[in-house]
C-alpha atoms as one frame of an Amber mdcrd trajectory, in Angstrom:
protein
 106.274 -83.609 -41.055 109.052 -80.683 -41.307 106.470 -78.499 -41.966 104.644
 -79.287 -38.958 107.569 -79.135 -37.022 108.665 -75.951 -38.202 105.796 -74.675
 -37.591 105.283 -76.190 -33.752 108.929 -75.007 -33.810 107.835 -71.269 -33.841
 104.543 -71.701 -31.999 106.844 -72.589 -28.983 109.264 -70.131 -29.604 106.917
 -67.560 -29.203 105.495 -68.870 -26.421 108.586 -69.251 -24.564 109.810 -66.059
 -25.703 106.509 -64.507 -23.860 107.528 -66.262 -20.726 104.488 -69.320 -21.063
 105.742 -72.945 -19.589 104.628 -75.796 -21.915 101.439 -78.060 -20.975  99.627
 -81.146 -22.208  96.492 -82.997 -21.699  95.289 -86.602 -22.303  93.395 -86.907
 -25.476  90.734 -88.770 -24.147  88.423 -87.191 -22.504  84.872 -87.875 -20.756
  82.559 -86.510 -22.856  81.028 -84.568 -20.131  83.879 -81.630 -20.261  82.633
 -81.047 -23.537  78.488 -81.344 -23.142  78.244 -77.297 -21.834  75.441 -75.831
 -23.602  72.807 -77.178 -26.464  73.105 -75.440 -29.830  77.122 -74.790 -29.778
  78.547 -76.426 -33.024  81.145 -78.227 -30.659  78.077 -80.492 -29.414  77.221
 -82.352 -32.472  81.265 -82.710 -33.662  82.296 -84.965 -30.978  84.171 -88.095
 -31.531  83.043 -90.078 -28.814  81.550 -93.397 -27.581  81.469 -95.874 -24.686
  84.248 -97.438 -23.157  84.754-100.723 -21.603  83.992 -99.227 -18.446  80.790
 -98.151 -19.947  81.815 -94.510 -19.680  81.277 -92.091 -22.044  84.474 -90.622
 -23.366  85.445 -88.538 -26.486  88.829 -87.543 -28.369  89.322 -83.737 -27.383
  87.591 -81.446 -29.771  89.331 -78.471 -28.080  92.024 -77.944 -24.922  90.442
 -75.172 -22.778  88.198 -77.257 -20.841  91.097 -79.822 -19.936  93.232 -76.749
 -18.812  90.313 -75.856 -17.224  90.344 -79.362 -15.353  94.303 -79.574 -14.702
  94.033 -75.339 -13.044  91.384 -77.122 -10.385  93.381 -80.317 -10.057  96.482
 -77.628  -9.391  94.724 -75.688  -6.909  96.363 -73.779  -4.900  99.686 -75.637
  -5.418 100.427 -73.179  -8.312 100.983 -69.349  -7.897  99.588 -66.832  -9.927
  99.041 -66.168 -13.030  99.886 -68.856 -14.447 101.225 -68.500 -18.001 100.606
 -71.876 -19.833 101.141 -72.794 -23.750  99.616 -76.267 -25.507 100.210 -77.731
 -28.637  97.932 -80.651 -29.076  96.069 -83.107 -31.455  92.334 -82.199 -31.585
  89.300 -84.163 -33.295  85.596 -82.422 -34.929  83.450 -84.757 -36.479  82.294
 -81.618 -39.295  82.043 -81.416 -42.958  85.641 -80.626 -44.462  86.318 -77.915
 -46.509  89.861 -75.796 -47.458  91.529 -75.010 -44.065  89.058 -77.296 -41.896
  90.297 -80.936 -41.129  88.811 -83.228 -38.543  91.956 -84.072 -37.427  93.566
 -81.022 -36.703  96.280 -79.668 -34.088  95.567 -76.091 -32.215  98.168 -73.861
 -30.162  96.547 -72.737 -27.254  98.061 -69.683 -25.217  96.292 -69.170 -21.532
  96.488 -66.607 -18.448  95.217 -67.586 -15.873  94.339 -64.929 -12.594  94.641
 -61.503 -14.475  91.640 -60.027 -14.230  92.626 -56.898 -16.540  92.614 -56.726
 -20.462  96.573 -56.845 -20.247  96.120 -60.201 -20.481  94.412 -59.620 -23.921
  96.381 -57.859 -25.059  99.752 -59.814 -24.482  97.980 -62.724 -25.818  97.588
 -60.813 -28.761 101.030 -59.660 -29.142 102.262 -63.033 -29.113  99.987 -64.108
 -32.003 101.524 -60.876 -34.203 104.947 -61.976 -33.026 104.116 -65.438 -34.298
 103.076 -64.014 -37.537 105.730 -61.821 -37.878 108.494 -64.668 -37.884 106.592
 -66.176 -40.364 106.622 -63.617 -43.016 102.861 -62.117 -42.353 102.580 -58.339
 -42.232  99.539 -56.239 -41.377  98.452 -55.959 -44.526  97.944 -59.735 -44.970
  96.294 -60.616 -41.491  94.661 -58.782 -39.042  91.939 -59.150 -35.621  88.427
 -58.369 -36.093  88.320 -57.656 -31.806  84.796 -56.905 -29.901  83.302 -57.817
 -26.508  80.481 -60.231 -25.343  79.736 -57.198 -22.572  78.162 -55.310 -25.865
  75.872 -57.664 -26.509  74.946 -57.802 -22.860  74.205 -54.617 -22.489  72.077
 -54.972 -25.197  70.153 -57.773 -24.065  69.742 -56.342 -20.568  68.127 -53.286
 -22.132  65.120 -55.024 -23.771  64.692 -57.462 -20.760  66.386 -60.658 -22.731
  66.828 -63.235 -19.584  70.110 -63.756 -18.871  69.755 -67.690 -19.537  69.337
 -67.136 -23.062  72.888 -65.404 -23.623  74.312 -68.299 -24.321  72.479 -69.201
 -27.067  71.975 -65.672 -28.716  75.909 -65.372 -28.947  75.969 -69.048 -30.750
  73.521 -67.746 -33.229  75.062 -64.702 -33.527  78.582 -65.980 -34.230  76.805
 -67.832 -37.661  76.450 -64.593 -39.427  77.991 -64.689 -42.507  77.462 -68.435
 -42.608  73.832 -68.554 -43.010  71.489 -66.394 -44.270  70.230 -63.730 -42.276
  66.337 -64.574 -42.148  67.285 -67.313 -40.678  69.405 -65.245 -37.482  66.392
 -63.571 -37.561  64.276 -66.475 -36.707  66.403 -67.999 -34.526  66.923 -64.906
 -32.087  63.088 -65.011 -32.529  62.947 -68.516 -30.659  65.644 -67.669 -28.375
  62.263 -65.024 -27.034  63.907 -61.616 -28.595  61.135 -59.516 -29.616  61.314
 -57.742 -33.111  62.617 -54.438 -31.957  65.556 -56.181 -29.746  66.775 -58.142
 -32.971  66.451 -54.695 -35.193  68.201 -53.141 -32.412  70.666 -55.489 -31.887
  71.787 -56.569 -35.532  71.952 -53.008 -36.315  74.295 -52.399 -33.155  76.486
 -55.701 -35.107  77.188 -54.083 -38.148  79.303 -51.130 -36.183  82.609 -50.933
 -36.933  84.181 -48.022 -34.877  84.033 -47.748 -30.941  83.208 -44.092 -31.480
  80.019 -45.444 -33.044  79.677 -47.927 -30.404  79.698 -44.793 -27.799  76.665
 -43.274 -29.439  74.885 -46.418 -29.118  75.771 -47.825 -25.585  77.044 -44.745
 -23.758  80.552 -43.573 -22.247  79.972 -45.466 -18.975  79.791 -49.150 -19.582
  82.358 -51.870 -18.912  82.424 -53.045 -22.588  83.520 -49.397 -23.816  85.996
 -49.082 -21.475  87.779 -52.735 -21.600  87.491 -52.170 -25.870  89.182 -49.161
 -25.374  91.766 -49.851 -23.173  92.883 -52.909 -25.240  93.073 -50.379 -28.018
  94.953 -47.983 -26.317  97.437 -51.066 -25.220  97.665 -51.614 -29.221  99.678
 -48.122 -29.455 101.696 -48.669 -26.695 102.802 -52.107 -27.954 102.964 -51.087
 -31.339 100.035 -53.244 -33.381  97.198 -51.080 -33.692  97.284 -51.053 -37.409
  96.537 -54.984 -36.881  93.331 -54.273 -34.743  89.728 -53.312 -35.943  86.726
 -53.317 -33.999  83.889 -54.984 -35.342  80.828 -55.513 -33.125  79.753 -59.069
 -34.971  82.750 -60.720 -33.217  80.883 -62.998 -30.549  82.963 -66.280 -30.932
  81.001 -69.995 -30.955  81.715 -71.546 -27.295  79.253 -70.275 -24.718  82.210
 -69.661 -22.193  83.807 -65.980 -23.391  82.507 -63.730 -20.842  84.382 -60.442
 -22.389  86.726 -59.645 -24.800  86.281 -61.634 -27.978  88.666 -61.469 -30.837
  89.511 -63.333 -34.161  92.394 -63.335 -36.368  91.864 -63.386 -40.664  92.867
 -63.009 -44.023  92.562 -59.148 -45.299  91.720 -60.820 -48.739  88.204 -63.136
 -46.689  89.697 -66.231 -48.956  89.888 -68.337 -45.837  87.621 -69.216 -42.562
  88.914 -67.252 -39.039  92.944 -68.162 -38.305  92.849 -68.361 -34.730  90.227
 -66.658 -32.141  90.077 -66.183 -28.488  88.862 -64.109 -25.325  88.338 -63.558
 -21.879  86.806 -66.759 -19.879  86.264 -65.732 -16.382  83.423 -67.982 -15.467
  84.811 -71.068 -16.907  86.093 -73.060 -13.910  82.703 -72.573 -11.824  81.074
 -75.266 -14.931  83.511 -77.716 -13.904  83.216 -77.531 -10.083  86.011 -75.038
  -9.364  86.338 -71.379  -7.936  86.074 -69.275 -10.782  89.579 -67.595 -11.843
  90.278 -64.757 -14.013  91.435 -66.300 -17.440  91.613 -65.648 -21.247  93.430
 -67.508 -23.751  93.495 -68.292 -27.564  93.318 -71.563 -30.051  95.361 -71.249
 -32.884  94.987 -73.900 -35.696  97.128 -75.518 -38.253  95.401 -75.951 -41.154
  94.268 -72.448 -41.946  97.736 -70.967 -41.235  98.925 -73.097 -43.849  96.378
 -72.818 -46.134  97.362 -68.968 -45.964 101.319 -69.217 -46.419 100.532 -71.144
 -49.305  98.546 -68.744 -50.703 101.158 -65.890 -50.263 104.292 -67.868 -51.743
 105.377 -68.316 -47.817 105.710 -71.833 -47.038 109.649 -72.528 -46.381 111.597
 -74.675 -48.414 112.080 -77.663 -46.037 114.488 -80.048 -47.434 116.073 -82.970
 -45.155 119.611 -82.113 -43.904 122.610 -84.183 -42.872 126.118 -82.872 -41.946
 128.103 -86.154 -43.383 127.558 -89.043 -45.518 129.996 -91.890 -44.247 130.518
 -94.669 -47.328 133.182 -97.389 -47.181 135.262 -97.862 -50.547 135.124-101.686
 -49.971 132.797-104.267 -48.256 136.363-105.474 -45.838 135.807-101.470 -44.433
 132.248-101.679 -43.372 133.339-101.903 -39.664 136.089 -99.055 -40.277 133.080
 -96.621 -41.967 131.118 -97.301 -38.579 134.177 -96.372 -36.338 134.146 -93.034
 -38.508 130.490 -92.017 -37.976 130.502 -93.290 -34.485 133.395 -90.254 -33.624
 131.316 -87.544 -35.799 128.055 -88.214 -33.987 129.911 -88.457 -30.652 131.038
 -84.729 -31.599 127.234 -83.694 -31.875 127.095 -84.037 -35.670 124.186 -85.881
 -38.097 125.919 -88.546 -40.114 124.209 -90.803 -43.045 125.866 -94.051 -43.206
 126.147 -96.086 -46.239 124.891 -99.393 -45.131 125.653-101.499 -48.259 128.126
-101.331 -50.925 126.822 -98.940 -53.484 128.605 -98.016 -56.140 130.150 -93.937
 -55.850 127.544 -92.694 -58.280 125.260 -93.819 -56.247 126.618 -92.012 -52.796
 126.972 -88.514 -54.803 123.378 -88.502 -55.724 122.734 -89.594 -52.010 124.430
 -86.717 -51.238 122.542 -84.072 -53.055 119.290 -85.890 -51.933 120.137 -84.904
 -48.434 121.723 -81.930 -49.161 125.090 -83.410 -47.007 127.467 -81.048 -46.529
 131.143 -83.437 -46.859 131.482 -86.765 -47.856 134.040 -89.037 -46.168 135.228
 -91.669 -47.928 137.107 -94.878 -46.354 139.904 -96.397 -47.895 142.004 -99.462
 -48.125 145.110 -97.060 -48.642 144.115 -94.008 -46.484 142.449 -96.323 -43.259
 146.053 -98.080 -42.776 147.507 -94.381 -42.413 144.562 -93.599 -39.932 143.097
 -91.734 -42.219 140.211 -90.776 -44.191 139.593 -88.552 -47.188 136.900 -85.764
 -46.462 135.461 -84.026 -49.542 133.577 -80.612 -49.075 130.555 -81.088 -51.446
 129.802 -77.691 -51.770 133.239 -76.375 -53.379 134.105 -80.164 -54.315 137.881
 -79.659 -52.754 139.211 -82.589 -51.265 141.592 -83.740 -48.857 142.947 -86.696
 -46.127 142.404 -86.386 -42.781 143.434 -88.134 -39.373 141.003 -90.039 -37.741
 141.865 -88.118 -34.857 141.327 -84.666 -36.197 138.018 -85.013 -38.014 135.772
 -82.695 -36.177
């Protein structure tokens, strides 16, 4: 539990620090939000069943879709952007392996009505910012970055209907999962012809925008939003983070654009976080479509990764004071004495028993207290109190009146 909190501790610093206002959503959901498109992963990993109200419901698997629902709800009530962080509880139904729970909680950065890859590229700062605090450097993490727009263009150019982009980018996103005669045949039943799947994995494997130029051409919209991000990189200072790589399609049929995915330089561990431009989103839900982009940021991987590098903080519990009466008569007269330290905004530890001093030192060094006030027969009829400092071991009597 400290680590989680530590860790929630610096997901919302960042966010605040970025100027995002804190959200939440219920944890039950229908199970509609989440039934978009057949053959996305999310589909089969739902926790969900009937409630008394005979209504289908699930436990979220994800938060986009109820931000999704609460900007509609909003309307025109809120003023735009909006700039809205999550930190919630989130439930998959999948097979569990280092880094993957199915109880899991995500951080979730959103914009909401900025059209222009700005947006991205904020959203990515604040993930390097996060992993800067933490101890990660460039060299240990990094963002594979690409755009659905490639693939796209791609499609458009060997006549690929439109309807079947969905599905191409699920298969698409399980390369390097599953072998790749078996992409093959699925982009062959999602009614790609045999040049169009050459074409296309071969236009995946490119790992430089220069290359990506050759291939597509200077004018399209996915060249120019790619390389705009990238120039944003230099201005804010991360472009040693960034690499382009094509493959980069994410699993959830709603990115519409920019796509990117944070990992491990060493490939030990599954992606870190991942995230991208959304601007047809609210439109599936009954809205007016709204710029958007946003990212999911998980716990378990993160952790899995600090681990690995020697990272993780050293968490121990912390008290200011421990409080112990010197006899059972001064119970009331110890109470009075942690009573006026937490009234002056400090953490006190009372002994609530009579426990021999042994006892109270070891106390002590279990949570790491910083004095140790002690009340006596002889030093409570002075109004008094003797206050040892645990750390240099001096000791001395204080009025009950002065103890701050």
């Amino acid at each position: 539990m400290r680590l989680r909190n530590w860790l929630f501790h610096n997901f919302r610093e960042v966010s605040q620090q970025f100027g995002f206002e804190e959200v939440d959503f219920p944890v039950l959901e229908s199970e509609a939000l989440y039934i978009r498109k057949a053959g996305e992963e999310i589909r089969d990993q739902l926790y969900c069943f009937e409630d008394r109200g005979n209504r289908r419901v699930a436990l979220r698997p994800e938060l986009t879709p109820s931000l999704a629902r609460l900007v509609i709800q909003k309307g025109k009530s809120v003023s735009l952007p909006l700039k809205w962080f999550a930190i919630g509880q989130c439930w998959r139904y999948e097979r569990m392996t280092r880094g993957r729970r199915r109880e899991h909680y995500q951080w979730n950065m959103d914009i909401i009505g900025v059209p222009d890859v700005t947006a991205e590229a904020e959203l990515i700062s604040s993930i390097i910012t996060f992993f800067k605090r933490i101890g990660l450097t460039a060299s240990d993490v990094g963002f594979k970055v690409s755009s659905r727009k490639v693939l796209q263009e791609v499609l458009r150019c060997y006549s690929v209907p439109e309807n079947m982009f969905g599905r191409v980018c699920i298969i698409i996103d399980k390369i390097g999962k599953i072998p790749m005669d078996d992409i093959r045949k699925d982009l062959q039943s999602a009614d790609m012809s045999e040049v169009a799947i050459e074409e296309l994995l071969q236009i995946l494997s490119l790992k430089s925008l220069a290359k990506l130029e050759e291939k597509l051409g200077a004018s399209g919209e996915a060249l120019s939003d790619l390389k705009q991000l990238f120039s944003l990189a230099e201005k804010y200072g991360y472009s040693e983070w960034l690499q382009f790589d094509a493959s980069i399609v994410r699993g959830l049929a709603y990115y519409t654009g920019i796509v990117f995915e944070g990992f491990d330089r060493e490939g030990k561990l599954r992606a870190i976080c991942g995230g991208g431009r959304y601007d047809r989103l609210l439109s599936t839900f009954g809205g007016d479509d709204l710029p958007a982009c946003g990212f999911g940021f998980g716990d378990a991987v993160i952790l899995e990764l600090l681990k690995e590098r020697g990272l993780l903080p050293q968490l121990n519990l912390q008290v200011e004071n421990i409080v112990c009466s010197l006899d059972p008569e001064l119970q009331g007269a110890a109470s009075t004495v942690a009573t006026i330290l937490r009234e002056k905004g400090q953490s006190v530890d009372l002994v609530l028993e009579n426990k021999p001093l042994k006892w109270v030192f070891k106390r002590a060094a279990r949570i790491n207290a910083r004095r140790l006030i002690l009340v006596g027969k002889a030093e409570w009829q002075k109004g008094m109190v003797n206050v040892k400092t645990l750390s240099t071991g001096g000791q001395l009597e204080t009025k009950l009146d002065e103890l701050e």
